[in-house]
C-alpha positions in Angstrom: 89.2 77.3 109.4 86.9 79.1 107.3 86.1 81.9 105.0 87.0 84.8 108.0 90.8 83.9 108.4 92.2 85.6 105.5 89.8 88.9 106.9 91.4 88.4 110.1 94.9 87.9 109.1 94.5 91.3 107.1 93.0 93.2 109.7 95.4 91.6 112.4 98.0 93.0 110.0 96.4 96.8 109.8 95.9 97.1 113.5 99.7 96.4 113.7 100.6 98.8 111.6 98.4 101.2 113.2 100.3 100.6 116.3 103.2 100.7 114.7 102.7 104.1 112.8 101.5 105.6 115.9 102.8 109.4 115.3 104.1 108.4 112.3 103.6 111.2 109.7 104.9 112.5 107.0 108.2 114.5 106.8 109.1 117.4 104.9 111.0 116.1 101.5 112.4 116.9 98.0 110.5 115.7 94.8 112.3 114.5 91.7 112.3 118.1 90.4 113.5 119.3 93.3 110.8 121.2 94.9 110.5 121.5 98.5 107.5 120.2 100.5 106.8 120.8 104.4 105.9 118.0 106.1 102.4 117.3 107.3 100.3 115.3 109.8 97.7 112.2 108.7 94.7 112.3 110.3 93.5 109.3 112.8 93.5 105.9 111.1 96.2 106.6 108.7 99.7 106.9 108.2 102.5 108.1 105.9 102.6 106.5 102.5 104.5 106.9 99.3 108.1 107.2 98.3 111.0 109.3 99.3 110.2 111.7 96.5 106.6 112.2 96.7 104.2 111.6 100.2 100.7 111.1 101.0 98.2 109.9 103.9 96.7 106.4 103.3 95.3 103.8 105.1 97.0 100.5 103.4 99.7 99.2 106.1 101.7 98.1 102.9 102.3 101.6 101.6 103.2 102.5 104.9 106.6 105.0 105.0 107.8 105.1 108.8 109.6 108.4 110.3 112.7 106.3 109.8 112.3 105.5 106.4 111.9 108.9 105.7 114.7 110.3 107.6 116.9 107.3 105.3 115.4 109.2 102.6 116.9 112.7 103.5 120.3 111.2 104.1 120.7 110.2 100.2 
């Protein structure tokens, strides 16, 4: 008990997600205007972020937009 457990509960949660995102970049997709956008790769230490319609590399696990998400994206 202490001042460190929130600290480690948050880093415990981004090394997760890290795991978790491992590959995990972002798809090609369709803003709300319509334009097309290739996909890209995040460099180490971050992931995927954003929305279906627009994408970004971040390091916040809580932003975090997995392959799957995005491919749920495409499908509507």
């Amino acid at each position: 008990p202490g001042s460190g457990w929130p600290l480690a509960g948050t880093l415990l949660v981004a090394v997760a997600a890290s795991m978790v995102a491992g590959g995990e970049d972002c798809l090609w997709y369709v803003d709300r205007n319509g334009s097309w956008h290739p996909g890209f790769d995040c460099e180490f230490f971050t992931f995927c972020c954003g929305t279906c319609h627009q994408r970004y590399c971040c390091r916040d696990p809580l932003r975090l937009l997995t392959e799957r998400q995005q491919r749920h994206c495409l499908a509507f």
